[in-house]
N, C-alpha and C positions, 0 to 999 in steps of 0.2 A: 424477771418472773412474769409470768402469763394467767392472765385470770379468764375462765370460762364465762362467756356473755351468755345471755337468754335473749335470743330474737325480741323484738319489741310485740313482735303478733304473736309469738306461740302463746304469752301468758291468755292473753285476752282468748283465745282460741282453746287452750283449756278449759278454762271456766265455762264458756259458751257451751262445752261439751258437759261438764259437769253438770252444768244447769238444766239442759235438756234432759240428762237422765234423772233428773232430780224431779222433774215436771213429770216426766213418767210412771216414776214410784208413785206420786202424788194420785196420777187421773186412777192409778190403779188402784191406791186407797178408796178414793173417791166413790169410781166403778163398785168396788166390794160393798160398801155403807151404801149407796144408793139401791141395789141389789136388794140387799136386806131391809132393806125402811119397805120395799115394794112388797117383798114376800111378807113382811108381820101383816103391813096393810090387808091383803092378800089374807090371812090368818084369822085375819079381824070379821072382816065383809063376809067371808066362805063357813066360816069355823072352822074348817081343817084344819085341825090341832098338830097335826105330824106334819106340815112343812118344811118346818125346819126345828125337829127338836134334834135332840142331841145324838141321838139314835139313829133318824134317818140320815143326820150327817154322816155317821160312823160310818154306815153303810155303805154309804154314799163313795168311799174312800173307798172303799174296796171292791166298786164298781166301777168305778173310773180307771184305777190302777190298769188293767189288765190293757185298757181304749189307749190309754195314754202312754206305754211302754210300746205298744204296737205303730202306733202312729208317731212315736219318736222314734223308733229305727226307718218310720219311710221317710220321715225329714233328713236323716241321716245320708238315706242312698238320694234321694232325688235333688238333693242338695248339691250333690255330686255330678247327677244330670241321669242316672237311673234309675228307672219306675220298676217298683218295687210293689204288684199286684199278689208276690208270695207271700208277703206277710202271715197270711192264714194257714199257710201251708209250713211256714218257723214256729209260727204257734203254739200247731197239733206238734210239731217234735218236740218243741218246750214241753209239753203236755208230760209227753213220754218218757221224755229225759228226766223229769223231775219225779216223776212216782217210780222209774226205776232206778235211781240211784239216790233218792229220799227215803224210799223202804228199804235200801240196804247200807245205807253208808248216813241214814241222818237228812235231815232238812236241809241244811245248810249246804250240803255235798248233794242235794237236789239241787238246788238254785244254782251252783254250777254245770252240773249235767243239764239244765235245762235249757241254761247259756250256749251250751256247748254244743248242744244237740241242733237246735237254733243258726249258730253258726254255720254248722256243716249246710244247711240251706242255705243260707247266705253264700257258701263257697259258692257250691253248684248253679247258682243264679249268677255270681260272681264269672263265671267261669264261662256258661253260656253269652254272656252280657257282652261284658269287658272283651275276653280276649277272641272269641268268637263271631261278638258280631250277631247274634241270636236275636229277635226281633225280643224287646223287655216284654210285651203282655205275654205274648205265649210262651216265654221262659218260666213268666211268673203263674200263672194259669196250668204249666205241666207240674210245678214245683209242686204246687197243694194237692193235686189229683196223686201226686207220686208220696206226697205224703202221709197223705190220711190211710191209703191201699198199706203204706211201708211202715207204720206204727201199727194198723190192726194186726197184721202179719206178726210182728214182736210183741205186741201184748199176749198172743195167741201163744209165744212161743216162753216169754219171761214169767206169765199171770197167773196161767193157768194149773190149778195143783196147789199154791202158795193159800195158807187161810185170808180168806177174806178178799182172794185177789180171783180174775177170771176170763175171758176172752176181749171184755169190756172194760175192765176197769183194774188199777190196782191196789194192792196190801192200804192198811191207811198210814198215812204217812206223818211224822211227827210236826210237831207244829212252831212253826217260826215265835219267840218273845215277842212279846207287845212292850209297851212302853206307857205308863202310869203316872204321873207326878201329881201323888196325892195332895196335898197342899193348895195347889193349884185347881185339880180336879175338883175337888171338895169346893171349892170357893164359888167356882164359875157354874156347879151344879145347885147353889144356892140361888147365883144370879137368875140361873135357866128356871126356876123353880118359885118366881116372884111374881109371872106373871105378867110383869110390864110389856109396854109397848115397847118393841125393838134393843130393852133391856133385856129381856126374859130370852129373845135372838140372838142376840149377840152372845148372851151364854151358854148357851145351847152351842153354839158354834164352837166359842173357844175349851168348853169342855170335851170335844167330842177332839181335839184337839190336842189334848193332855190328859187320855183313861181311852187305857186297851187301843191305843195307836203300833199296830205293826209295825217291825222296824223295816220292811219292805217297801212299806211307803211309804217310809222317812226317806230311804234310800231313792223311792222312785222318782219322788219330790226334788232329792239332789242332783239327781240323774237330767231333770229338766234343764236345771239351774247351772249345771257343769255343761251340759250341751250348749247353751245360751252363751257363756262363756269360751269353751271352744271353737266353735264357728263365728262367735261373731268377736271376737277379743283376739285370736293370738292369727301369727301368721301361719299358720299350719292350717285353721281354718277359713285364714281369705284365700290360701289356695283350693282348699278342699272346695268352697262354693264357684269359685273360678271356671270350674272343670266344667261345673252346671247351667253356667252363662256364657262362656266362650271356651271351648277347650282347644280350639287352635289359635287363638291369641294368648291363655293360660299356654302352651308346648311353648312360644317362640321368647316367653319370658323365662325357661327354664325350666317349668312345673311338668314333673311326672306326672302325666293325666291318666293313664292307665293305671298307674300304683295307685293312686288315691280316689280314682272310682272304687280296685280291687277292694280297700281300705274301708269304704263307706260301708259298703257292701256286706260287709263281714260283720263290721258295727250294724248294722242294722239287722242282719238273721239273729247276732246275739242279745240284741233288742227285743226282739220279737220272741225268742227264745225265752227269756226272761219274761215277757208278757204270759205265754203261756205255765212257767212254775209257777209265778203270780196265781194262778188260778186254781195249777192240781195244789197247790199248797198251804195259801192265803185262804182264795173262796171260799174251798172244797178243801177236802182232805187227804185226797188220792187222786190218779190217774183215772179217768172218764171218757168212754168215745166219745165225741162228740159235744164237750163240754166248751171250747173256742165259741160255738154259738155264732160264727159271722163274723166275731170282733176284732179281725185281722181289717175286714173291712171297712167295718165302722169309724177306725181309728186310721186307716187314710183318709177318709171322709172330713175325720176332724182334724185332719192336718191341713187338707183343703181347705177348710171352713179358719182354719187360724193361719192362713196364708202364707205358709211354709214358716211356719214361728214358730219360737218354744211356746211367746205369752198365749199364743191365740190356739194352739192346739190344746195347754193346757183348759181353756177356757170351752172348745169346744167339745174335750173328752167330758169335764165338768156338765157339761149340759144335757147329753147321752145317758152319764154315769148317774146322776138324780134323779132324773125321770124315769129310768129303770130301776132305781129304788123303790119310788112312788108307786110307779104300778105292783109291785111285791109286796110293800108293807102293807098299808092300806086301801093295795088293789085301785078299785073307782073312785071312791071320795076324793082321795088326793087328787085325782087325775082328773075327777071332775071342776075341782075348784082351780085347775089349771087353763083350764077351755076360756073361764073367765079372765084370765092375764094373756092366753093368748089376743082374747080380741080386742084387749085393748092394743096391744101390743103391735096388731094388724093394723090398726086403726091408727097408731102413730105413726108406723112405716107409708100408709096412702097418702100421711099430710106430707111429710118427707119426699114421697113420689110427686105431689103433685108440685111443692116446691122446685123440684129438678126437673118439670117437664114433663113427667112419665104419665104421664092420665091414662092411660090405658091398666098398665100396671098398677096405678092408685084405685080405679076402680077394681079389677079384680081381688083387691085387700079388700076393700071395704065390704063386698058381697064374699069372701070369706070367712071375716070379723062377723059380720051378720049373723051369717048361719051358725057359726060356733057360740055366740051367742044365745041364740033361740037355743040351741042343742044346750048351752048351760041350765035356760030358764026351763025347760021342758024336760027336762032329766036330774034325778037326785043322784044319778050314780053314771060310771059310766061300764058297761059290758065287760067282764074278765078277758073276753080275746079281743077287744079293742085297746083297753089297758097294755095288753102285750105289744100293741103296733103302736103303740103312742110315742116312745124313745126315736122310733126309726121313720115315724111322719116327721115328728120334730127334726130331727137331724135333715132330711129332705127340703122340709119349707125352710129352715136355717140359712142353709146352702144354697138354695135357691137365690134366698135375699139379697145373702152375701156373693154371688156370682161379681155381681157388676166392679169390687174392688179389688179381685185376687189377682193375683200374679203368681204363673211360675215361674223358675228357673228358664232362661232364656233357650237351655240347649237339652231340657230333661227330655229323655227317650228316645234321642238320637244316636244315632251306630257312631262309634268314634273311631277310627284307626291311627294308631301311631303314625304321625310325619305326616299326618294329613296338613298340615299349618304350613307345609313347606310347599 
């Protein structure tokens, strides 16, 4: 008889992996409680009551959804090693898809047509890319121009005539189930409802949690977390990121580089496809010109800013999707008691700059932090269209900061041709 050994190193070599991912849940908790002790503090100092009630959280969810579907389909292709500037342009067909086959067929039968519709951009990006050879920006850059002209056209042609529907917008469309769990609800809206320091937070959060949560963004949620695990867990996605770091050393190992760019590619128009139903569905309640808003592009931005990650995209659509809460709900207040975390905020990054060397860049924080500062003490509110630009400076200085750690894919937006490895 023959008994199966276990290497002497594998055990130890497990665990060491275990642990690590065990440290990461950890900083990630950490991260989150840290976050919130700042914003009660924040709550306290400002009085801006709406920071983080349960409300603007809510919101908040369905702000972000739309950034964070769109920028997980460009983690998708560029993972792969192609840049994917269409996004905006799978969107607006999500858009379309979803209010005409959600006004005729149901909601649910939207979120697929919006998938769907989505996709077919991804083909044609696909198709320029991958097997053509099409330089990625101006594929992606014709995709949106061809798209936005190629929904009005069909809204003009499906809209128009139908009650309630019109060149611009369509019929209203049923509405996706939320998700409740009263018990829990009820509880965590007592805790929210107490008052306390970063008690009263923390409820507020987990309420908004469990009462009138979309199952959209339950699913968007998984959608993260099943990507996290695909690409970074099974071999189907160490080859998929392969293609995006080396694809002529991924060909001479065996890997189809062309199939699973095509492959990425698809997943990702149907990504963004989906970001778009998110919106005529969830947001909104119908199809709308013009209702994407950029967010194809903002949620590249935050793919950038979370450095080709699910954690960190998720984190930087989060940062977008709140402050563009903030300016809706309570307009300037909120957005003025943010000025105040900015500068501190500024003012931690110059100590951190001047640690690493950077004095020039520490100085330009601190005469930042300054001026945002005075602009706190000098202003009880901040202007309705400066509110509106607040989401997309923050996202800008973000990015900015974050420059000096990103990394892409070693080979994203380079032409590839089969047998070039040989």
């Amino acid at each position: 008889m023959s008994a199966t050994t276990t290497s002497p190193a594998e055990t130890p070599k497990k665990k060491r992996a275990v642990s690590g991912r065990t440290r990461r849940w950890r900083w990630v908790l950490v991260g989150f409680l840290a976050v919130l002790v700042l914003m009660s503090v924040l709550e306290v100092v400002t009085g801006a009551s709406d920071l983080t009630s349960s409300g603007a959280i809510g919101a908040t969810f369905i702000a972000v959804m739309p950034i964070l579907l769109a920028g997980l389909g460009g983690l998708w292709s560029e993972r792969a090693g192609v840049v994917n500037i269409g996004l905006e342009g799978m969107m607006i067909l999500g858009t379309y898809g979803a209010g005409f086959f959600g006004y005729h067929y149901g909601p649910w039968v939207g979120i697929l047509g919006a998938i769907g519709m989505g996709m077919i951009g991804g083909l044609i990006h696909a198709v320029a890319t991958v097997v053509f050879g099409v330089d990625h920006i101006i594929s992606g850059v014709a995709i949106n121009i061809i798209a936005l002209g190629a929904v009005q056209y069909l809204a003009s042609l499906t809209f128009v005539g139908l009650e309630g529907g019109g060149q611009t917008q369509s019929p209203k469309i049923g509405d996706i189930p939320t998700i409740t769990i009263g018990p829990l609800s009820d509880a965590f809206g007592s805790m929210e409802d107490t008052d306390l320091f970063f008690v009263s937070q923390l409820g507020a959060v987990l309420r908004a949690l469990t009462t009138n949560l979309s199952w959209l963004v339950v699913i968007g949620l998984l959608l993260v977390l099943g990507t996290w695990w695909v690409l970074w867990r099974t071999s189907f996605g160490l080859r998929l990121r392969s293609c995006g770091e080396s694809p002529s050393a991924a060909e001479t190992l065996g890997v189809a580089v062309l199939r699973y760019k095509f492959i990425a590619v698809l997943v990702s128009g149907g990504l963004a496809g989906l970001a778009g139903g998110f919106l005529a569905i969830v947001a909104s309640s119908n199809y709308r010109d013009g209702q994407t808003g950029g967010r194809g592009y903002i949620g590249l931005a935050a793919m950038i800013f979370g450095n080709w990650r699910p954690g960190g995209l998720l984190a930087g659509s989060g940062l977008f999707g709140y402050t563009e809460t903030l300016g809706l709900r309570q307009g300037g207040t909120s957005v003025h008691a943010l000025l105040l975390l900015l500068a501190v905020v500024g003012v931690a990054l110059a100590v951190w700059q001047v640690r690493r060397g950077g004095f020039v860049t520490a100085g330009a924080l601190v005469v930042g932090a300054a001026a945002l500062f005075a602009v706190y003490l000098s202003t009880d509110t901040v202007p309705g269209d400066f509110t509106r630009m607040t989401p997309y400076v923050i996202t800008l200085l973000v990015l900015t900061a974050a420059a000096q750690r990103l990394r892409a894919p070693a080979a994203v937006g380079e032409v590839y041709r089969k047998g070039s490895a040989g």
